[in-house]
N, CA, C and O atoms as a MOPAC input file, in Angstrom:
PM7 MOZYME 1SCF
protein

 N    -44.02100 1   -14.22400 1    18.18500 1
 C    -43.89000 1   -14.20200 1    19.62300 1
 C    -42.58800 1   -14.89500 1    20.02000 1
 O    -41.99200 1   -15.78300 1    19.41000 1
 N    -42.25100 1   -14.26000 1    21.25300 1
 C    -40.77200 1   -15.14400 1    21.73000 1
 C    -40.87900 1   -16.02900 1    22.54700 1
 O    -41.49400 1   -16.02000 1    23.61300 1
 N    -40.22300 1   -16.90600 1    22.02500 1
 C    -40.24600 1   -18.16600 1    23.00700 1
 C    -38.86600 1   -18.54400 1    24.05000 1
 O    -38.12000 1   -19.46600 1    23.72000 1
 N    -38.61400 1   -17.76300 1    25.29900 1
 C    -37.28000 1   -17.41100 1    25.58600 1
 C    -37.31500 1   -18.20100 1    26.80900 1
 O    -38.18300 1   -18.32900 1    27.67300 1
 N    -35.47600 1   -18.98500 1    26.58200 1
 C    -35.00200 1   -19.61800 1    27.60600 1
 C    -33.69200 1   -19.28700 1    27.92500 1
 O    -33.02300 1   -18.51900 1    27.23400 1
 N    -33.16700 1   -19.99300 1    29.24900 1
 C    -31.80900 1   -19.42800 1    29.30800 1
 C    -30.94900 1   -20.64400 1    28.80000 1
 O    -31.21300 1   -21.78700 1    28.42700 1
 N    -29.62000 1   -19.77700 1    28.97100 1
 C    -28.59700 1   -20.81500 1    28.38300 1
 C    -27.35700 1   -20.18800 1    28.25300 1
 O    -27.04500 1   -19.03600 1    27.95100 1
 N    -26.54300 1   -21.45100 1    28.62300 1
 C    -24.89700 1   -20.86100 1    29.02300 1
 C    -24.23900 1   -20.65100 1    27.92600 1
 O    -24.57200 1   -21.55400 1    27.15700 1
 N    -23.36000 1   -19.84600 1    27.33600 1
 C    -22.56600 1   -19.92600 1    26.46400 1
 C    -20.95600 1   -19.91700 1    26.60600 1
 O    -20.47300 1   -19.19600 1    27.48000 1
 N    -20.34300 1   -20.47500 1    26.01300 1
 C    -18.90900 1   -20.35400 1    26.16900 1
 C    -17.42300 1   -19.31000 1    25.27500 1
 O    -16.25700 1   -19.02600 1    25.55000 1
 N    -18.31500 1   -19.07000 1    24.22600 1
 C    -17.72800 1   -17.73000 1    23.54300 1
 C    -17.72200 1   -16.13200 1    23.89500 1
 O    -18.86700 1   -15.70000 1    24.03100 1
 N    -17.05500 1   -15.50200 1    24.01000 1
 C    -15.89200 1   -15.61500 1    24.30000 1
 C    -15.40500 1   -15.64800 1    25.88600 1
 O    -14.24300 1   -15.79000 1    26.26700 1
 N    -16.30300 1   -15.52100 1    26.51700 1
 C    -16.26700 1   -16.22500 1    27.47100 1
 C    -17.87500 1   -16.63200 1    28.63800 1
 O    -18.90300 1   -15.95600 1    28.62200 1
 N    -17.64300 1   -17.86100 1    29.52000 1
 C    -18.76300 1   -18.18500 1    29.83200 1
 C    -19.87300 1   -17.02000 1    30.76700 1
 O    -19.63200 1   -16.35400 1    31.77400 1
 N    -21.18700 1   -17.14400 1    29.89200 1
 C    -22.31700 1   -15.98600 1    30.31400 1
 C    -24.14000 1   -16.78400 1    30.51900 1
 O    -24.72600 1   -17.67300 1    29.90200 1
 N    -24.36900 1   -16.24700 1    31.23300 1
 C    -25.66800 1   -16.89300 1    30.93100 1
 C    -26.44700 1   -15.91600 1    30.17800 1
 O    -26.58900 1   -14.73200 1    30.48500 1
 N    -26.99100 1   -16.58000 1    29.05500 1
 C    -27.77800 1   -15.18100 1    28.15500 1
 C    -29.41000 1   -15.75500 1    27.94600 1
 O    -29.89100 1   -16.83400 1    28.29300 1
 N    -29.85400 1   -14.94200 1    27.45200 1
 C    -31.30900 1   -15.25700 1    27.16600 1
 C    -31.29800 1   -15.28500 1    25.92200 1
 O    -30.56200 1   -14.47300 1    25.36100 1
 N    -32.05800 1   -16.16900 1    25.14600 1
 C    -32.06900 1   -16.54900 1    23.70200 1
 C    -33.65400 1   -17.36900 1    23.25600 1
 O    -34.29800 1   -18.09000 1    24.01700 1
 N    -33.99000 1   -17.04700 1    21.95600 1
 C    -34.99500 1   -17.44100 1    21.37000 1
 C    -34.82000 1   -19.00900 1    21.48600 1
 O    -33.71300 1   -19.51900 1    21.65700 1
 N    -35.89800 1   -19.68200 1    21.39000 1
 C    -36.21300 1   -21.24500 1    21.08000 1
 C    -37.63600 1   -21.21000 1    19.68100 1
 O    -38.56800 1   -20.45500 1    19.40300 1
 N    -37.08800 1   -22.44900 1    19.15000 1
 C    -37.63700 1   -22.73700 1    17.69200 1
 C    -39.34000 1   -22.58300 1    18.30300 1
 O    -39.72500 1   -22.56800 1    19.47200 1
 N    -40.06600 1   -22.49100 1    17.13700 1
 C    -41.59800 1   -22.81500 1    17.58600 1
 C    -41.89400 1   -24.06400 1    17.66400 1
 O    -41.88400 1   -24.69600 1    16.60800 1
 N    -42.27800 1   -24.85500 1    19.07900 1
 C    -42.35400 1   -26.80300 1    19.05500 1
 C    -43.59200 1   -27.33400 1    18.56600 1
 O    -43.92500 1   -28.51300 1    18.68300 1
 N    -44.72600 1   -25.81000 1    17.63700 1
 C    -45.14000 1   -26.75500 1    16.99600 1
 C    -45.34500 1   -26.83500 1    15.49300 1
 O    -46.28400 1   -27.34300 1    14.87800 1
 N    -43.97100 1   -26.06000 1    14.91600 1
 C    -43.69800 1   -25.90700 1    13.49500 1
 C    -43.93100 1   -27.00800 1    12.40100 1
 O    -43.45900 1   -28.13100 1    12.57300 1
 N    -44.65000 1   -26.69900 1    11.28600 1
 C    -45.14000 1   -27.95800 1    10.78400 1
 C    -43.80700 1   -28.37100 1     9.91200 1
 O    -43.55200 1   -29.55800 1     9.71100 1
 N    -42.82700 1   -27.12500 1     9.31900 1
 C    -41.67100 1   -27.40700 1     8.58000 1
 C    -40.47900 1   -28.23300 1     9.44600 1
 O    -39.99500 1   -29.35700 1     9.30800 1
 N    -40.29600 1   -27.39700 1    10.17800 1
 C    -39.19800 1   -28.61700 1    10.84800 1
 C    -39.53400 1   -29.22400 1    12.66100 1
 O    -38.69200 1   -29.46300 1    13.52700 1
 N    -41.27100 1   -29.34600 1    12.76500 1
 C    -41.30200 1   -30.12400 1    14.06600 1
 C    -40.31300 1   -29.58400 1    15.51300 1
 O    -39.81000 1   -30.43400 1    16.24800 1
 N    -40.15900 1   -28.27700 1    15.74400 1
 C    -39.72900 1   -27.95900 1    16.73000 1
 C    -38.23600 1   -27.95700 1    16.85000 1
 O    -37.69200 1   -27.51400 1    17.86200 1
 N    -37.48800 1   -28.50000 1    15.72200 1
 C    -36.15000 1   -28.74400 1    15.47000 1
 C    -35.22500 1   -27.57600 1    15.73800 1
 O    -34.27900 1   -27.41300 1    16.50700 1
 N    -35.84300 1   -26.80300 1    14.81300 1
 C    -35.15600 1   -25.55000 1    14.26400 1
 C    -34.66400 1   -24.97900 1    13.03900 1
 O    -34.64000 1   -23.81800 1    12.63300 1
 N    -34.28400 1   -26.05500 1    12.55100 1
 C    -33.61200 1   -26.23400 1    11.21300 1
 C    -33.87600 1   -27.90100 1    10.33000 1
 O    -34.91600 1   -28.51100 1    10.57800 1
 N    -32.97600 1   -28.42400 1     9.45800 1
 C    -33.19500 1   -29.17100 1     8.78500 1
 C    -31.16000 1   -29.20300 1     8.58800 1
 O    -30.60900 1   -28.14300 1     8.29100 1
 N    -30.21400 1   -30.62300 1     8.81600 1
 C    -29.55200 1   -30.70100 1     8.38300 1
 C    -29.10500 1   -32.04900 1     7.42300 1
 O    -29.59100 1   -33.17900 1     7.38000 1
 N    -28.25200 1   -31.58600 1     6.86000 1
 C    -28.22600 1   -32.79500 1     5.41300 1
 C    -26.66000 1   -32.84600 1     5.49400 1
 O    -25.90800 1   -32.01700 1     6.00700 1
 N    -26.32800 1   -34.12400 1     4.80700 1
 C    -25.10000 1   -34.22100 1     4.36400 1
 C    -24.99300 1   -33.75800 1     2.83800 1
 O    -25.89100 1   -33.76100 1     1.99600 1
 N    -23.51800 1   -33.31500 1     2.68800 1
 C    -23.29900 1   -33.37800 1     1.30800 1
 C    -22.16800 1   -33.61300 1     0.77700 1
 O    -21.19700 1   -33.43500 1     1.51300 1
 N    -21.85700 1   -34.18000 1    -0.93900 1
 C    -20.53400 1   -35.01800 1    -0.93700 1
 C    -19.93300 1   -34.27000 1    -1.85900 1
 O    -20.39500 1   -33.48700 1    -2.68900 1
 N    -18.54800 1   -34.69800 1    -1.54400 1
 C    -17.36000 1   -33.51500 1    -2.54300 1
 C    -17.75600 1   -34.08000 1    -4.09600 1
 O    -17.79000 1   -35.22300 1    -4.55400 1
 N    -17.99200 1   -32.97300 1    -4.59500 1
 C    -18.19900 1   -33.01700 1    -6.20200 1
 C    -17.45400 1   -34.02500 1    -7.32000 1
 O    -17.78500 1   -34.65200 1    -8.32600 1
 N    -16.63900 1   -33.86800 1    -6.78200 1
 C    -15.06200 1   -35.06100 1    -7.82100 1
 C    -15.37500 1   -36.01700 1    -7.77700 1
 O    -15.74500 1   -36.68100 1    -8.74600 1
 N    -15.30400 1   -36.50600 1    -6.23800 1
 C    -15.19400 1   -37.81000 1    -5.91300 1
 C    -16.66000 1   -38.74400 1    -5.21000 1
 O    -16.81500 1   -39.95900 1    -5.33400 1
 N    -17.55900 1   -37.84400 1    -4.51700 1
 C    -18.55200 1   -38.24700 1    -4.07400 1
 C    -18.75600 1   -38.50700 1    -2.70200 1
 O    -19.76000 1   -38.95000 1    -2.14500 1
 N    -17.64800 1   -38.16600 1    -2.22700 1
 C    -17.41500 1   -38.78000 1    -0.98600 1
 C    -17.96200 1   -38.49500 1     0.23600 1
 O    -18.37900 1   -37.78500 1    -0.67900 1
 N    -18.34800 1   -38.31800 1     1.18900 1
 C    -18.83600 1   -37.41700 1     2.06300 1
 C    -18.18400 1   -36.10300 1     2.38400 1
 O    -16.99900 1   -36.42800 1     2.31100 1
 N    -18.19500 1   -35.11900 1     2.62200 1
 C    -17.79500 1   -33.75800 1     2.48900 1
 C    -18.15300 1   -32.92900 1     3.62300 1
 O    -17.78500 1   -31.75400 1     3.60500 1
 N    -18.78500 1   -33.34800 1     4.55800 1
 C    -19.82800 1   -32.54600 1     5.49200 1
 C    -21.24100 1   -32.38300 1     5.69600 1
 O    -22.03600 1   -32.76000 1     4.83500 1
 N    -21.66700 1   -31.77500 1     6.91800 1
 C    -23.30700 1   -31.41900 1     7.19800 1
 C    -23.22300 1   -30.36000 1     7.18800 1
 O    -22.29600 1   -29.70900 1     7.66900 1
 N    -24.49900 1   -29.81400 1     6.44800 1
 C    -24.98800 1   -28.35000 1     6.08100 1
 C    -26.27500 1   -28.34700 1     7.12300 1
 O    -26.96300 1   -29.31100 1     7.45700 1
 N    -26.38300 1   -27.00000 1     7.52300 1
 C    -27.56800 1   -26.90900 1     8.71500 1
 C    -28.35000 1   -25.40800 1     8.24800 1
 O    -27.91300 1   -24.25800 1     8.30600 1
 N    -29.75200 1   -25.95900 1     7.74200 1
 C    -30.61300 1   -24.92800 1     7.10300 1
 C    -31.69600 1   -24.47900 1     8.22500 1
 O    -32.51500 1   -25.34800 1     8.52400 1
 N    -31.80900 1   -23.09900 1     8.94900 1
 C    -32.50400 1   -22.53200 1     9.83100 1
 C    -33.30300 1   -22.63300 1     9.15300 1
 O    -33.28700 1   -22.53000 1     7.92600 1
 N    -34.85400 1   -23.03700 1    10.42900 1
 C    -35.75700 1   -22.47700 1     9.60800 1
 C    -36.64900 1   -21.55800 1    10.22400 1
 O    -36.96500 1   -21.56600 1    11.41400 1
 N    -37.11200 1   -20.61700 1     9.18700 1
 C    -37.74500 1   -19.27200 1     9.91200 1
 C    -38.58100 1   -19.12000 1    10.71900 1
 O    -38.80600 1   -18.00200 1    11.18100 1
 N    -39.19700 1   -20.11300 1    11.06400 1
 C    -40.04400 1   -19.98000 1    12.96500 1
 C    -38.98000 1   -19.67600 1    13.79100 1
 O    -39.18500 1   -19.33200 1    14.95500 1
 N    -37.36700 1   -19.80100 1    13.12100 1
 C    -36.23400 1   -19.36000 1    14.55500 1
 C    -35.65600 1   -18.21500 1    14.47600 1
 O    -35.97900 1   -17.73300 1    13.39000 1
 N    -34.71900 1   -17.25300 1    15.25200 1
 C    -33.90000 1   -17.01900 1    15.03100 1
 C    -32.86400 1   -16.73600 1    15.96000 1
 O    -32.76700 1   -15.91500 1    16.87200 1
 N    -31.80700 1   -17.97400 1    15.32300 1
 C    -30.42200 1   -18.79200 1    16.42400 1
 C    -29.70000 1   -17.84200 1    16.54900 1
 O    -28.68000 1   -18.10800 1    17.18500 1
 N    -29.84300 1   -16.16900 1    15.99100 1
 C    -28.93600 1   -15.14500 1    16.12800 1
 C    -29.25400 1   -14.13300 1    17.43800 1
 O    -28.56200 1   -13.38100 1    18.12400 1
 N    -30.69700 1   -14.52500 1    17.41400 1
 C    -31.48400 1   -13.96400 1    18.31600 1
 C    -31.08900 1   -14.12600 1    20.20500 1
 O    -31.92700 1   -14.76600 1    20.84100 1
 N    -29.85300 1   -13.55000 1    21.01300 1
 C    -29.78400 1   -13.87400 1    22.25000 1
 C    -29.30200 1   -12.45400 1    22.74800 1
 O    -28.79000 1   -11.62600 1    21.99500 1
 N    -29.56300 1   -12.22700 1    24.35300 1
 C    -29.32400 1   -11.18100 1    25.00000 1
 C    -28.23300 1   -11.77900 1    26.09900 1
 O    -28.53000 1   -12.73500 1    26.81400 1
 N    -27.16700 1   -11.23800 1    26.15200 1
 C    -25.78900 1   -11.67700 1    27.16000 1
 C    -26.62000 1   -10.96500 1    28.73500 1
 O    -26.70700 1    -9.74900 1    28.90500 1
 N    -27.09100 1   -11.86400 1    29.61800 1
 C    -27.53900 1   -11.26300 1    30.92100 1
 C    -26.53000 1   -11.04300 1    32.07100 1
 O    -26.48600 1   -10.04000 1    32.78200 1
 N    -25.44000 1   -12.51000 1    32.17900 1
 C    -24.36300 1   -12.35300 1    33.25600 1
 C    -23.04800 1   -13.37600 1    32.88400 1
 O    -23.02700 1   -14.60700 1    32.90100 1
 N    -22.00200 1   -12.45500 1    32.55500 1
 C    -20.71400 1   -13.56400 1    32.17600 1
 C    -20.71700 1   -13.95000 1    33.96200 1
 O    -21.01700 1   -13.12900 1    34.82900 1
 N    -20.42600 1   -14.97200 1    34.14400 1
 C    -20.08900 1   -15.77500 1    35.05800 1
 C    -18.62400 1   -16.29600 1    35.76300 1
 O    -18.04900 1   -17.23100 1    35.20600 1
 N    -18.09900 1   -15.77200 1    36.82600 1
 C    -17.05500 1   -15.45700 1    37.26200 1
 C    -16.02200 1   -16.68000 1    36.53200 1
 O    -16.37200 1   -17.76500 1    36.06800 1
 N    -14.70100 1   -16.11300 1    36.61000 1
 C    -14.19400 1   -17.22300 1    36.72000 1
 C    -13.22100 1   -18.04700 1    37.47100 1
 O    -12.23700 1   -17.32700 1    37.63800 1
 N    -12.99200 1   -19.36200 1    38.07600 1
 C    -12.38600 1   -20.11400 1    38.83000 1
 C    -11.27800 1   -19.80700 1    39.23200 1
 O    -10.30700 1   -19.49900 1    38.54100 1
 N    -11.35800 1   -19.87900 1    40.53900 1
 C    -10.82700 1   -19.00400 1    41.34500 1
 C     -9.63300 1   -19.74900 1    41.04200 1
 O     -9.87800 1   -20.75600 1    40.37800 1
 N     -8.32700 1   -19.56000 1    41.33900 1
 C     -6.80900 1   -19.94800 1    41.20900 1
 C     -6.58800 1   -20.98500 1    42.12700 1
 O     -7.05100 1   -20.77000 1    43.24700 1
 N     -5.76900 1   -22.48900 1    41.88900 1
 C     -5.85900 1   -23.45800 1    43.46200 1
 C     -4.65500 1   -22.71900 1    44.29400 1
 O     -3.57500 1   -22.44100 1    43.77400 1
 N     -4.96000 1   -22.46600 1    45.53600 1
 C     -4.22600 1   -21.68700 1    46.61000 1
 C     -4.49700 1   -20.29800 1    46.64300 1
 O     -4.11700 1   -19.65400 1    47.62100 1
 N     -5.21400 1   -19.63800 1    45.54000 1
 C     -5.03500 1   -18.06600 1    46.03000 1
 C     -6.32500 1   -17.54700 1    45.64800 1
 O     -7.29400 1   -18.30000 1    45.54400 1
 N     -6.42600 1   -15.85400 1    45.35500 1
 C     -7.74000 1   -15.66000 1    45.14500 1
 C     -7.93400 1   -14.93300 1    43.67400 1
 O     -7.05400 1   -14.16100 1    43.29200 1
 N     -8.83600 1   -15.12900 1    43.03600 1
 C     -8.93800 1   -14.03500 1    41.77200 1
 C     -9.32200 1   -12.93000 1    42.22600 1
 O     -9.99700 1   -12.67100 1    43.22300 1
 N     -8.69600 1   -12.04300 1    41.16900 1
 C     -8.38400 1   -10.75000 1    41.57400 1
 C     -9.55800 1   -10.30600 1    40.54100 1
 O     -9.56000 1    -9.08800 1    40.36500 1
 N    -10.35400 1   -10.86900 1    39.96300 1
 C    -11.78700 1   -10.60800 1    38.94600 1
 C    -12.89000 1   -10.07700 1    40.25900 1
 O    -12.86100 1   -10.56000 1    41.39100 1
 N    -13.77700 1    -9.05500 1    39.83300 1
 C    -14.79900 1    -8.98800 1    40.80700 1
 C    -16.15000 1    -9.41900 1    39.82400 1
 O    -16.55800 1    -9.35100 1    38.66400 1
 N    -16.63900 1   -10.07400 1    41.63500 1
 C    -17.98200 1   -11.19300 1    40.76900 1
 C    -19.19800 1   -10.17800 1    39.99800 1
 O    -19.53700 1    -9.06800 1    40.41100 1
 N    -19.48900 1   -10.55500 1    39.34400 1
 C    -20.83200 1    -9.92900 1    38.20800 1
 C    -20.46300 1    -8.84200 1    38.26100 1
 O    -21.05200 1    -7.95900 1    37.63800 1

């Protein structure tokens, strides 16, 4: 079942879309979504980055683009964009 909320995005440009949310009462990752970890460069040990593992009660690929959202008008004049 879908669990759908809205939410703004900024790629490639700003839209409000509709998109899945994790299940909040998943016993694997508690409503999270995923599970992320650090991990360290092999050579040296060092820290290297966070890895971020979905987990399948989600899916973060899962969104519908409903309305890019105009954009700011020019200071002194008018955009020449028409709204929605």
């Amino acid at each position: 079942m879908l669990r759908l909320r809205l939410r703004v995005t900024v790629w490639p440009r700003k839209a409000v879309t509709l998109t899945d949310t994790p299940r909040p009462d998943c016993p694997r990752c508690d409503g999270a979504g995923g599970h992320a970890y650090d991990y360290g460069d092999p050579e040296t040990g060092e820290y290297a980055g966070t890895e971020w593992d979905p987990c399948p009660c989600w899916d973060e690929e899962r969104s519908w683009a409903l309305l890019p959202l105009p954009r700011r008008t020019p200071r002194g004049g008018y955009s020449d964009e028409p709204p929605f």
